[in-house]
N, C-alpha and C positions, 0 to 999 in steps of 0.2 A: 934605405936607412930609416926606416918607418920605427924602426924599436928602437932608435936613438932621440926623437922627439921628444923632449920633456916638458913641452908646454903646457901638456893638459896637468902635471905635475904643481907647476905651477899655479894654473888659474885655482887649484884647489887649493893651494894654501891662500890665494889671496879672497877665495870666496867665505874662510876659517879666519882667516881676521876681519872681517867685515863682518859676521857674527859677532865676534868677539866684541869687535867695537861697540854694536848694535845692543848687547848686553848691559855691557858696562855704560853704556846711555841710558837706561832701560833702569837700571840701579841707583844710576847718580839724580836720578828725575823722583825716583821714590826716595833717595836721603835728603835733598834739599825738599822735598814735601813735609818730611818727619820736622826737620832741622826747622823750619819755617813757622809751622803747627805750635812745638815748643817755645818759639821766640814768641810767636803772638799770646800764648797763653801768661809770659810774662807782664804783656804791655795792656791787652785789654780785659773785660771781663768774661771768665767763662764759658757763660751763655754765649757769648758771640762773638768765639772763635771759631767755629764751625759755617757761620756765612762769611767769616770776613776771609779765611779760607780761601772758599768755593769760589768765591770773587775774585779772587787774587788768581787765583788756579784758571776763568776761565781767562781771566786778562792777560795770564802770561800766553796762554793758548791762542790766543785773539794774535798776541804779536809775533807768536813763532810761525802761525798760519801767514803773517805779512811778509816775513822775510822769506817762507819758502815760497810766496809768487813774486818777491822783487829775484831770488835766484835764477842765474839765467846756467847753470850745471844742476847735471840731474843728481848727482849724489849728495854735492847739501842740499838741494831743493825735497830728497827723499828724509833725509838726517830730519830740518826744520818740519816736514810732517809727520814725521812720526814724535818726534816730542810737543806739536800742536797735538795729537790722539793722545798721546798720553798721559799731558796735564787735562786734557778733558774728562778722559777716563778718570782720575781718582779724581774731579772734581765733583763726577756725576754718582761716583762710589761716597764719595762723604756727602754726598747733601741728599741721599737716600737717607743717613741716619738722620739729619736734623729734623727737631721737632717742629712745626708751626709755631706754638707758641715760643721758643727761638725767634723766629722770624717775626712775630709779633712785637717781640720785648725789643727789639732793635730798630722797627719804625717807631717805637713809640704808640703801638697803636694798645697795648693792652691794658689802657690805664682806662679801657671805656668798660663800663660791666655787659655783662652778655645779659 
């Protein structure tokens, strides 16, 4: 009864929502990126929303990396790494734009003349 097994029927759909999910992680990590970006540019100044950002981005990465080695299951422990990679990623994509002097005007340091 070998053409009556529907298991491998199965693991396909559960391997298609596990995508799915992986997706819609994947998206909900770039809207609260956007969503967040917006809020800061309300609250600080322009110049330096772009490191406060990248900071934020790698600190939330910092603690999603913590909780996928306190995970003792492999599927959130893979879940919490890949949104550690992810928020690294677009941290490491925005602070390829920022300028130096960005980074200057936010220690304080370019009120020395060159």
């Amino acid at each position: 009864m070998a053409f009556a097994d529907r298991t491998h029927i199965d693991r396909a759909s559960q391997q298609a929502a596990s995508r799915y999910r992986e997706l819609t992680a994947g998206a909900a990590i770039l809207l609260a990126a956007v969503i967040a970006a917006l809020g800061l540019r309300q609250m600080v100044p322009t110049h330096a929303v772009a490191p406060i950002m990248v900071t934020l981005l790698f600190a939330g990465s910092a603690m999603a990396a913590g909780f996928a080695l306190l995970s003792r299951r492999d599927r959130p422990r893979t879940l919490w790494l890949d949104l550690a990679g992810g928020l690294t990623f677009i941290g490491i994509i925005i602070s390829a734009f920022i300028e130096p002097d960005q980074l200057a005007n936010l220690v304080g340091a370019s009120h020395h003349p060159r």
